[in-house]
CHARMM-style PDB file with segment names, atoms N, HN, CA, C and O in Angstrom:
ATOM      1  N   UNK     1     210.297  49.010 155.808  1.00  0.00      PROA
ATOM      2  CA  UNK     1     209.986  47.914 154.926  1.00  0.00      PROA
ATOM      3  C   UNK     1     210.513  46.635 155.557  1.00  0.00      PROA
ATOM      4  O   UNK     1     211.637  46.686 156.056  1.00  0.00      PROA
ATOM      5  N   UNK     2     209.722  45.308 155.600  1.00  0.00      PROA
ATOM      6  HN  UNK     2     208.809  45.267 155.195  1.00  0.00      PROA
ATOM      7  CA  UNK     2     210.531  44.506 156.228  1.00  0.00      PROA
ATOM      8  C   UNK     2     210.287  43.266 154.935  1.00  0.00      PROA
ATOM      9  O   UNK     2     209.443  43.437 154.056  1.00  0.00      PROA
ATOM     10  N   UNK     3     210.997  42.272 154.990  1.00  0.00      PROA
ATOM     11  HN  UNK     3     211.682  42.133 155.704  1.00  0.00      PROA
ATOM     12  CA  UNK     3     211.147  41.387 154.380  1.00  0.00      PROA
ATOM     13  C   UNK     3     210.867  39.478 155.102  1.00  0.00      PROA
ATOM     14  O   UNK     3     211.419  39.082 156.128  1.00  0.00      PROA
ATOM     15  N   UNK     4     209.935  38.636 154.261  1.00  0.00      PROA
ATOM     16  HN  UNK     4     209.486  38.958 153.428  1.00  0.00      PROA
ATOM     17  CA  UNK     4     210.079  37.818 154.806  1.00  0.00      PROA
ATOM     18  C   UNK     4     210.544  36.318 154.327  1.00  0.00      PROA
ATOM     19  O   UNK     4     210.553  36.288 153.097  1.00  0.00      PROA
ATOM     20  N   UNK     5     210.838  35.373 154.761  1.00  0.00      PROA
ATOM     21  HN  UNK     5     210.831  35.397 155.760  1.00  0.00      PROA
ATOM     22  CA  UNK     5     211.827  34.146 153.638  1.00  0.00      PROA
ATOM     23  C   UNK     5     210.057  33.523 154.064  1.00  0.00      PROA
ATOM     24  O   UNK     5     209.318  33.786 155.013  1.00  0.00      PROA
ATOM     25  N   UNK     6     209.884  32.569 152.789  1.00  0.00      PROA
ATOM     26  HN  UNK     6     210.485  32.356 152.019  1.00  0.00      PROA
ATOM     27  CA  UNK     6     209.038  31.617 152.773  1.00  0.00      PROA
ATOM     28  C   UNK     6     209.684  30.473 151.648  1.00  0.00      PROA
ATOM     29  O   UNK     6     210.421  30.436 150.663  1.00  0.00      PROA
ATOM     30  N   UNK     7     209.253  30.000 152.108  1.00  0.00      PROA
ATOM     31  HN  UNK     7     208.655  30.029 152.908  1.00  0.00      PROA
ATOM     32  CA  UNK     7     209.901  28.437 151.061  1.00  0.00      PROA
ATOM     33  C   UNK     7     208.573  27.587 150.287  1.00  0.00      PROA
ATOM     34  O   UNK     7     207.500  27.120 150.668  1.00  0.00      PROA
ATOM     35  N   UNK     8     209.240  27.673 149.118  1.00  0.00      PROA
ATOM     36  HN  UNK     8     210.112  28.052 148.808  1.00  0.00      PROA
ATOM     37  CA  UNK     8     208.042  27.284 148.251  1.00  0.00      PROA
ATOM     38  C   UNK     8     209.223  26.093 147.282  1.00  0.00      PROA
ATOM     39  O   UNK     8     210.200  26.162 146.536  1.00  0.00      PROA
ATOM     40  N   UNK     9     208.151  24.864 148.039  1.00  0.00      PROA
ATOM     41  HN  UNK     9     207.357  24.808 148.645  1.00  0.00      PROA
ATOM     42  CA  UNK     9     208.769  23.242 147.603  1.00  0.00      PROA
ATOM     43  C   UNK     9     208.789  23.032 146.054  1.00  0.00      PROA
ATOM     44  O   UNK     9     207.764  23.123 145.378  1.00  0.00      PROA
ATOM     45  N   UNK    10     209.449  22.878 145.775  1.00  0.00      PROA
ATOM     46  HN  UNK    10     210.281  22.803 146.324  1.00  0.00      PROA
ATOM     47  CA  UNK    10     209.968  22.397 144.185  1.00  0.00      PROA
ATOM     48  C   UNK    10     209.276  23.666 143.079  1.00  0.00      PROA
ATOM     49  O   UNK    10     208.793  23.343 141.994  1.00  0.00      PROA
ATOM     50  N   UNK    11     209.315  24.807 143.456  1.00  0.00      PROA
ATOM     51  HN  UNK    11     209.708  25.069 144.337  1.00  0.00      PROA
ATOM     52  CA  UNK    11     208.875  25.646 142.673  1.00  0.00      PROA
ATOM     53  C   UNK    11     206.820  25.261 142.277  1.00  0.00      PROA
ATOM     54  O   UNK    11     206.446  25.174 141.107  1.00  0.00      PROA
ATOM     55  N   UNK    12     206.095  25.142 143.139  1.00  0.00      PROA
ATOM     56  HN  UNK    12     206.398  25.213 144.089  1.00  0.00      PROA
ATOM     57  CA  UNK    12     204.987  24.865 142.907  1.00  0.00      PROA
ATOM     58  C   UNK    12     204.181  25.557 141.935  1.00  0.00      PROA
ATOM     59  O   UNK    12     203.013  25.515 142.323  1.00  0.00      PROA
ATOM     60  N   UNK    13     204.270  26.081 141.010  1.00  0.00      PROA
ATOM     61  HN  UNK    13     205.218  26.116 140.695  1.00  0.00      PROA
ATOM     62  CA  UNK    13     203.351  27.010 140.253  1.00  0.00      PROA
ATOM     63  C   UNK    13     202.079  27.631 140.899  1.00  0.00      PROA
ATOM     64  O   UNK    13     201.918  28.851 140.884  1.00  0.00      PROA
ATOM     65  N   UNK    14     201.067  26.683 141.536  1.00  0.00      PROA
ATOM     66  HN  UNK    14     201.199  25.692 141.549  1.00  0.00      PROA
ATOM     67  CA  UNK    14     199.736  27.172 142.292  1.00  0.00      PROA
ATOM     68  C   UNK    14     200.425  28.171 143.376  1.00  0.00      PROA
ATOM     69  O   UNK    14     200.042  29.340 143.433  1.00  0.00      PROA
ATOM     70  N   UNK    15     201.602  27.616 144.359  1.00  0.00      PROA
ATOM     71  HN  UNK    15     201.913  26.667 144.313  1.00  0.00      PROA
ATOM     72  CA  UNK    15     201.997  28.299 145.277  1.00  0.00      PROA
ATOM     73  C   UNK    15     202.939  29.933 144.859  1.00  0.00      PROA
ATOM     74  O   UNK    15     202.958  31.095 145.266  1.00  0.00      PROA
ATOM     75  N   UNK    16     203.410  29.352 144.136  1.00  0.00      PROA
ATOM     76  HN  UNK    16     203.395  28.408 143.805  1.00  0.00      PROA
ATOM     77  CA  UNK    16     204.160  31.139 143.144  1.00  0.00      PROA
ATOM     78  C   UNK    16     202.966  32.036 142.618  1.00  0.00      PROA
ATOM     79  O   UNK    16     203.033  33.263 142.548  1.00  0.00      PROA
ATOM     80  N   UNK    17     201.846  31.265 142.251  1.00  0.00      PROA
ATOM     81  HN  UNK    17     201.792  30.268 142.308  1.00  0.00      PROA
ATOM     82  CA  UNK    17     200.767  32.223 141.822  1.00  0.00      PROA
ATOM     83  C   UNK    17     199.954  32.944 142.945  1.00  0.00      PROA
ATOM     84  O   UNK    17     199.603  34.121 142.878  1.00  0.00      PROA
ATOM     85  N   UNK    18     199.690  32.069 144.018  1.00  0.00      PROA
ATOM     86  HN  UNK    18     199.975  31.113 144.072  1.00  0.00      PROA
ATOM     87  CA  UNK    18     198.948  32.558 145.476  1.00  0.00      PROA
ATOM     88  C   UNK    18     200.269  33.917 145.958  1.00  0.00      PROA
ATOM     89  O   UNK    18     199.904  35.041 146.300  1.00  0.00      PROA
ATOM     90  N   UNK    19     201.428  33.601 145.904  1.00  0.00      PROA
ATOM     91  HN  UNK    19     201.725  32.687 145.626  1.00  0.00      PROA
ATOM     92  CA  UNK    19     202.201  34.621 146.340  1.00  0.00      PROA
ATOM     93  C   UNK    19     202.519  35.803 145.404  1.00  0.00      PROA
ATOM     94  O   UNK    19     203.294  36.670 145.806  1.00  0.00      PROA
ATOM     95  N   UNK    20     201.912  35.896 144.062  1.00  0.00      PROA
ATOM     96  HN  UNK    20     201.282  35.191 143.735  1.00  0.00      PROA
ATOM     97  CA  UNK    20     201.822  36.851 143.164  1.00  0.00      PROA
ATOM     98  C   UNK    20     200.450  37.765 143.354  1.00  0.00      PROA
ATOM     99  O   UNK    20     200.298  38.985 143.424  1.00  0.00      PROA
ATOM    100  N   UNK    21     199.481  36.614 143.410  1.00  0.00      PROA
ATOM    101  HN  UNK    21     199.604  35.623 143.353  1.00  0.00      PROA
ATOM    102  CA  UNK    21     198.178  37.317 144.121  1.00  0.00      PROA
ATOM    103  C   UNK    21     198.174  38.013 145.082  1.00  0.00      PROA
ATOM    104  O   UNK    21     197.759  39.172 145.054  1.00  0.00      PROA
ATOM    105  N   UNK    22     198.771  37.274 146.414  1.00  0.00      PROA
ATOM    106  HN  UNK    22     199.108  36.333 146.437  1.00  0.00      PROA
ATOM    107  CA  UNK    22     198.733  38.025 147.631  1.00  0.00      PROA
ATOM    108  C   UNK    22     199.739  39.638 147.635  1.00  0.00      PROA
ATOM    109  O   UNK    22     199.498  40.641 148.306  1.00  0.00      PROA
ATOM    110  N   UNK    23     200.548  39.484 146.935  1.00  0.00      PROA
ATOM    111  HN  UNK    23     200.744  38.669 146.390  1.00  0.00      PROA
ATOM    112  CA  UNK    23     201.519  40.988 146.679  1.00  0.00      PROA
ATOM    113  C   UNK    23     200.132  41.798 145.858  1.00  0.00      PROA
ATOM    114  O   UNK    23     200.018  42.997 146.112  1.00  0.00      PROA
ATOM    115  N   UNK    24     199.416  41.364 145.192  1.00  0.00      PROA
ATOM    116  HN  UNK    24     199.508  40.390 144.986  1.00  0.00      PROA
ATOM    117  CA  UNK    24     198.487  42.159 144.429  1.00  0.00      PROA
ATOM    118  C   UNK    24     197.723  42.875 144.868  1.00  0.00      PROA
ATOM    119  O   UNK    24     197.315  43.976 144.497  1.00  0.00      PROA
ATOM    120  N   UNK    25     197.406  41.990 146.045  1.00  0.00      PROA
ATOM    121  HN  UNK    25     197.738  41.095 146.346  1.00  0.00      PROA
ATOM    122  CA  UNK    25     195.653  42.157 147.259  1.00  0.00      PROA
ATOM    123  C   UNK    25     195.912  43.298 147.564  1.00  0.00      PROA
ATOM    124  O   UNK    25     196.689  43.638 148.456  1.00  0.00      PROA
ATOM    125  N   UNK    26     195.071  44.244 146.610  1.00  0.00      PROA
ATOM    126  HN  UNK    26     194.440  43.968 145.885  1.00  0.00      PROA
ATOM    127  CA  UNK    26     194.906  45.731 147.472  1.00  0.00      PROA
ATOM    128  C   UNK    26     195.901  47.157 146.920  1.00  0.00      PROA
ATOM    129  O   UNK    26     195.942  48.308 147.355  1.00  0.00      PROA
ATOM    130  N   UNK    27     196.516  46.598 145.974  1.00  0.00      PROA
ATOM    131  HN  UNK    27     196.483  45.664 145.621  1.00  0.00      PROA
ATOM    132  CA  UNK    27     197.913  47.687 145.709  1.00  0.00      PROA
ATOM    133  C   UNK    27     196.825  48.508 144.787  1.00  0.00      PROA
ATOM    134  O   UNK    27     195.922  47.971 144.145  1.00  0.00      PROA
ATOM    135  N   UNK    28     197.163  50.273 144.867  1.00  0.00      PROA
ATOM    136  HN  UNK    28     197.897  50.709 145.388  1.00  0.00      PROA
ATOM    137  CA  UNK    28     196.181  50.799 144.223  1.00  0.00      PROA
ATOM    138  C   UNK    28     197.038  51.258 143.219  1.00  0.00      PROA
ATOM    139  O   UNK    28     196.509  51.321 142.109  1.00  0.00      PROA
ATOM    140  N   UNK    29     198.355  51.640 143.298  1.00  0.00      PROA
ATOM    141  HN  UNK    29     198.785  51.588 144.200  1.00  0.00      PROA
ATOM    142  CA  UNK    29     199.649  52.444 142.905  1.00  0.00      PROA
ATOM    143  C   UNK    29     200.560  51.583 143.296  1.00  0.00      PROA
ATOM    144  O   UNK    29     200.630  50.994 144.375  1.00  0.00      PROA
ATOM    145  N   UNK    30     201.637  51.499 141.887  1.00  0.00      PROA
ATOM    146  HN  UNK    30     201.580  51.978 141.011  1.00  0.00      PROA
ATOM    147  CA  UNK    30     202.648  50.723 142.626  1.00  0.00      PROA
ATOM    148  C   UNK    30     203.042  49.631 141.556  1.00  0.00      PROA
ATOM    149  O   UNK    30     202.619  49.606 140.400  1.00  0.00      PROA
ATOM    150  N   UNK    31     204.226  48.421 142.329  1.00  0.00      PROA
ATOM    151  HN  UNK    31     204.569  48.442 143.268  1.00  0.00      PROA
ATOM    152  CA  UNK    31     204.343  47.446 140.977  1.00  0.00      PROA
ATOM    153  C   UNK    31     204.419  46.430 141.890  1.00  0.00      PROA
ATOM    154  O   UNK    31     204.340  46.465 143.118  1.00  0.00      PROA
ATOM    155  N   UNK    32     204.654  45.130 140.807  1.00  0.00      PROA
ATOM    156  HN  UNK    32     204.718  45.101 139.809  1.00  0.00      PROA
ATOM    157  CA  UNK    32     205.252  44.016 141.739  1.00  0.00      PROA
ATOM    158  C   UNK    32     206.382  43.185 140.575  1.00  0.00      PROA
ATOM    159  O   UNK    32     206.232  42.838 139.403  1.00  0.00      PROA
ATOM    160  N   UNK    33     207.190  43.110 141.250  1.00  0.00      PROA
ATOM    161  HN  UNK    33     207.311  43.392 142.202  1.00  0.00      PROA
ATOM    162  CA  UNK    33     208.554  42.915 140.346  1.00  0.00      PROA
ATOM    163  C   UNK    33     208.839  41.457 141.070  1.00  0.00      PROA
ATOM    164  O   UNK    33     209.171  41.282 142.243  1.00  0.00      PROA
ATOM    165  N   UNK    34     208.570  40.244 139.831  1.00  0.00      PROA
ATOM    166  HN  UNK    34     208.300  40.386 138.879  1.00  0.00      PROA
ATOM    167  CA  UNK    34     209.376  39.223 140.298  1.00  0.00      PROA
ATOM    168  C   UNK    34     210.555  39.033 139.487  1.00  0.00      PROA
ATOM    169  O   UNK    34     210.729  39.296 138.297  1.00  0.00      PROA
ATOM    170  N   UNK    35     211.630  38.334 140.670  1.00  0.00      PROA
ATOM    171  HN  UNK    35     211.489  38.120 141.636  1.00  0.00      PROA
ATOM    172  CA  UNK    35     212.666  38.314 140.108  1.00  0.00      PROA
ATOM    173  C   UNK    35     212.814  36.822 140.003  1.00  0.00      PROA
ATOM    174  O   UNK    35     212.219  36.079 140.783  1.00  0.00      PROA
ATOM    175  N   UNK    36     213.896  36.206 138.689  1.00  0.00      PROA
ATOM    176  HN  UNK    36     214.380  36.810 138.056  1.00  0.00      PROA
ATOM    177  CA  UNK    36     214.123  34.887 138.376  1.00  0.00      PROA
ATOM    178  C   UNK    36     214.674  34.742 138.121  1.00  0.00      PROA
ATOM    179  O   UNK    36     214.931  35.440 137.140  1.00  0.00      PROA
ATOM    180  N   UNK    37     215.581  33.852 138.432  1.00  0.00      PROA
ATOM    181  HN  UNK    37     215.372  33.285 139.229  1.00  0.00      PROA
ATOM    182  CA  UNK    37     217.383  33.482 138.816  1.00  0.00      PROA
ATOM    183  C   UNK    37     217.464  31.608 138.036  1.00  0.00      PROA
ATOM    184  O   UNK    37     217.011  30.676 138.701  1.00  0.00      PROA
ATOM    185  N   UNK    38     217.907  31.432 137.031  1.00  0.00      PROA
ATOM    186  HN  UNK    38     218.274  32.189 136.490  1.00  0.00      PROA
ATOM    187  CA  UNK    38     217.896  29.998 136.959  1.00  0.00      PROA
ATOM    188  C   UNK    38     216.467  29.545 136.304  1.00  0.00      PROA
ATOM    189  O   UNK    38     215.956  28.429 136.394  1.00  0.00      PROA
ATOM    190  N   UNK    39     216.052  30.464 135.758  1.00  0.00      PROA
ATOM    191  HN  UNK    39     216.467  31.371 135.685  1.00  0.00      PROA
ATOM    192  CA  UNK    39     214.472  29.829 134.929  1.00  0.00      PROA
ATOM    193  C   UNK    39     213.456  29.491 136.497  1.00  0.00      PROA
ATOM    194  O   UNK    39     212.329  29.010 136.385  1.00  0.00      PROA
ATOM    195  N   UNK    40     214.158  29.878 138.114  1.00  0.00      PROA
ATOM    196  HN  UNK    40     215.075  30.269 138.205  1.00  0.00      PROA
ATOM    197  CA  UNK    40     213.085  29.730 139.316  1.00  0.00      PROA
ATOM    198  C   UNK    40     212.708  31.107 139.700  1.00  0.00      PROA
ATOM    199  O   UNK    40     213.571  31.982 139.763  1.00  0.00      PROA
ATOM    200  N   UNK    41     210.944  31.447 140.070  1.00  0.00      PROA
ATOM    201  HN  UNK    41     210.243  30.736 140.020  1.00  0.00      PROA
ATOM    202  CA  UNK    41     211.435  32.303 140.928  1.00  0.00      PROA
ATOM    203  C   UNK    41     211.515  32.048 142.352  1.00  0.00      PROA
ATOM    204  O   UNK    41     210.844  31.291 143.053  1.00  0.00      PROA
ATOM    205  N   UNK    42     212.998  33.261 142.799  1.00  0.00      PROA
ATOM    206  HN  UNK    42     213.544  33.876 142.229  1.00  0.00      PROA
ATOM    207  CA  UNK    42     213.341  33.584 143.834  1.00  0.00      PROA
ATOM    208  C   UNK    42     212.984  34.408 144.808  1.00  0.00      PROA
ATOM    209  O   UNK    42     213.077  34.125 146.002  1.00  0.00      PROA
ATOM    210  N   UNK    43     212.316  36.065 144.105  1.00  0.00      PROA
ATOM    211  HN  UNK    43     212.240  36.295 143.135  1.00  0.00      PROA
ATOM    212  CA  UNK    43     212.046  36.678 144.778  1.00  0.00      PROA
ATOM    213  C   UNK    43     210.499  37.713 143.945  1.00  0.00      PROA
ATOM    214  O   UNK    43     210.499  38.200 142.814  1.00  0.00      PROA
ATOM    215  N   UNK    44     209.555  37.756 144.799  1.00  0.00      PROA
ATOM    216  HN  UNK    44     209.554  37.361 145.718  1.00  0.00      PROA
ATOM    217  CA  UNK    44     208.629  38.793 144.532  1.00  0.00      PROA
ATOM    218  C   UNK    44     208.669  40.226 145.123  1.00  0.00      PROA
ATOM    219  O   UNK    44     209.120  40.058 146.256  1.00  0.00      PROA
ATOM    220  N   UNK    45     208.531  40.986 145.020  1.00  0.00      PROA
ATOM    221  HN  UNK    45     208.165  41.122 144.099  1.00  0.00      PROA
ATOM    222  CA  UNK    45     208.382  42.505 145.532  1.00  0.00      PROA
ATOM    223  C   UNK    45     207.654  43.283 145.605  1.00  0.00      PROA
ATOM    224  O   UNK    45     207.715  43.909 144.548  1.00  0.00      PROA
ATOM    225  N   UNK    46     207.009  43.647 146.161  1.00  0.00      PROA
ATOM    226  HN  UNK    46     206.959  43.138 147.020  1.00  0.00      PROA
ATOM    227  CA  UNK    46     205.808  45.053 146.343  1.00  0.00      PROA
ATOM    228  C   UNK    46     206.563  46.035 146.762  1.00  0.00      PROA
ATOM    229  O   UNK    46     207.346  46.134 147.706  1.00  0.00      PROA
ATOM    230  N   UNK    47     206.040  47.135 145.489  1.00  0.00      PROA
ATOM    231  HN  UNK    47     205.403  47.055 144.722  1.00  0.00      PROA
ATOM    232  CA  UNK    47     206.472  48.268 145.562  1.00  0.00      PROA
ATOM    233  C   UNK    47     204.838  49.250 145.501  1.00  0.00      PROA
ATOM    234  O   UNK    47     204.102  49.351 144.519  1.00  0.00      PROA
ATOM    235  N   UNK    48     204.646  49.828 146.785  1.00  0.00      PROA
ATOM    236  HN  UNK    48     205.244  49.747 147.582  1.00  0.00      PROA
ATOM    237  CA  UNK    48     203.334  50.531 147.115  1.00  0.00      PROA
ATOM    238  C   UNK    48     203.301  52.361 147.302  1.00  0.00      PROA
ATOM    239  O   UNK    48     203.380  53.012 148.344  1.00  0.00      PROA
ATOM    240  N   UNK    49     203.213  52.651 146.448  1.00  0.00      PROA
ATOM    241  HN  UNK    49     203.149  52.123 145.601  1.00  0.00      PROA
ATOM    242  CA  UNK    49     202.966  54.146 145.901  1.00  0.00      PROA
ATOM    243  C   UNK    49     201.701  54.786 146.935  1.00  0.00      PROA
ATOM    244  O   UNK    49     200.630  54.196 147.077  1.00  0.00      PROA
ATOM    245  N   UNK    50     201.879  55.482 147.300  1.00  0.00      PROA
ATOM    246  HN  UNK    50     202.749  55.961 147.185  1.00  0.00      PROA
ATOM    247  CA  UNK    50     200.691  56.721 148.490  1.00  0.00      PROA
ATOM    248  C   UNK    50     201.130  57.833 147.517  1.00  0.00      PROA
ATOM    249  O   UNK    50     202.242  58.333 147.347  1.00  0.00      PROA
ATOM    250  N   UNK    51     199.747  58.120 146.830  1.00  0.00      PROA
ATOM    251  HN  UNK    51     198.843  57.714 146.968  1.00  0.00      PROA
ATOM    252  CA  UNK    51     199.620  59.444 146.556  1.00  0.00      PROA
ATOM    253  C   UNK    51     198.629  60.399 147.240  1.00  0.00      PROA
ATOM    254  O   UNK    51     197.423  60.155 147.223  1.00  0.00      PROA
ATOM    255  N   UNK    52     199.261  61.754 147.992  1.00  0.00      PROA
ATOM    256  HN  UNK    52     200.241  61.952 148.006  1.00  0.00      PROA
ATOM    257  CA  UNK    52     198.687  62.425 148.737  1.00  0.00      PROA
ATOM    258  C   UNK    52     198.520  64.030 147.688  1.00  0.00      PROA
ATOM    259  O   UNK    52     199.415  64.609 147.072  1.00  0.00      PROA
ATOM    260  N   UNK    53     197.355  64.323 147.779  1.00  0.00      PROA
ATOM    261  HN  UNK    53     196.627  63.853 148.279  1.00  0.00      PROA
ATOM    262  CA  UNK    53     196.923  65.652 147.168  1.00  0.00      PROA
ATOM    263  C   UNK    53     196.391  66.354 147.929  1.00  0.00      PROA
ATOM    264  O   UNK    53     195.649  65.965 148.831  1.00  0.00      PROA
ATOM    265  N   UNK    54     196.855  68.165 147.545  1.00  0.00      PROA
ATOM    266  HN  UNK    54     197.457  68.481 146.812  1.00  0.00      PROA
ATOM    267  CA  UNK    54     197.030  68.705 148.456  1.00  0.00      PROA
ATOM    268  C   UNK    54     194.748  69.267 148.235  1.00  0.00      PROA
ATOM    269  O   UNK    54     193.902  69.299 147.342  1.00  0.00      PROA
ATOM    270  N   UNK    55     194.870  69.603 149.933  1.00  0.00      PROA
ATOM    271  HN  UNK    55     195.558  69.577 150.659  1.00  0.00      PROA
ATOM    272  CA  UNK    55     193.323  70.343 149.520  1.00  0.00      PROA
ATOM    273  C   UNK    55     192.707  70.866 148.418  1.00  0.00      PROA
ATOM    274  O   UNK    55     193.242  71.941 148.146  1.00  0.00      PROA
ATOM    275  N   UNK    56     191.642  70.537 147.504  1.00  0.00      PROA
ATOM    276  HN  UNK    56     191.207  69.664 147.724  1.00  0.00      PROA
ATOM    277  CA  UNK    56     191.157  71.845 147.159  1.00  0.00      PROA
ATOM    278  C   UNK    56     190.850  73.093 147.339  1.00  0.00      PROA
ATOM    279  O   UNK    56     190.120  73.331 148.301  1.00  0.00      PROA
ATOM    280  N   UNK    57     191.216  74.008 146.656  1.00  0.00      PROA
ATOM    281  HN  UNK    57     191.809  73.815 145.874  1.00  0.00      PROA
ATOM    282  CA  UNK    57     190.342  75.533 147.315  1.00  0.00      PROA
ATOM    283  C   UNK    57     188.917  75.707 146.977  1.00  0.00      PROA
ATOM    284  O   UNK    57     188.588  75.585 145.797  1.00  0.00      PROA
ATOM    285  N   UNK    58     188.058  75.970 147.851  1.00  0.00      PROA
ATOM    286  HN  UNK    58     188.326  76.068 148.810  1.00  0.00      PROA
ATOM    287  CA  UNK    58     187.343  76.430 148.003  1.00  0.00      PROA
ATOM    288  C   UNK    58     186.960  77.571 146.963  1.00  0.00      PROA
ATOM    289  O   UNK    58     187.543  78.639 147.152  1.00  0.00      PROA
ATOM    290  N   UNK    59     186.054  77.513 145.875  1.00  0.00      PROA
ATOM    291  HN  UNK    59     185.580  76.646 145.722  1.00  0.00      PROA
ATOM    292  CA  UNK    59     185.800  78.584 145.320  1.00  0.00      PROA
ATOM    293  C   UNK    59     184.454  79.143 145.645  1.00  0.00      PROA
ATOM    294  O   UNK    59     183.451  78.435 145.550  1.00  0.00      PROA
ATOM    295  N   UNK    60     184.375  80.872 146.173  1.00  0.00      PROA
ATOM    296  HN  UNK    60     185.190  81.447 146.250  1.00  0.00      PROA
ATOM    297  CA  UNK    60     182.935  81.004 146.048  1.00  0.00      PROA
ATOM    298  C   UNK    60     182.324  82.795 146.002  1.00  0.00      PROA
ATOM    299  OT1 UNK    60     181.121  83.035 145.898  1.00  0.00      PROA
TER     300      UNK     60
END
């Protein structure tokens, strides 16, 4: 998992929403947890779930 700093100027709302979207783009399973420190947020999170199922059998 890696992590990256981006800086978002005076708390922009359009720009906190593009970075809520972009954690969204594509998650099929999973969450996104923002965190808010001081009425700002600080941090967003993607949390991305892989669910693997095993073969079917074959009935015949």
């Amino acid at each position: 998992m890696s992590a990256s700093l981006r800086s978002i100027e005076a708390q922009d709302e359009a720009s906190i929403l593009r970075e809520i979207h972009s954690a969204l783009q594509g998650l099929r399973f999973g969450a996104v947890e923002i965190t808010v420190h001081n009425g700002q947020v600080v941090q967003i999170e993607r949390k991305e779930k892989f669910r693997l199922q095993a073969p079917q059998a074959k009935q015949g």
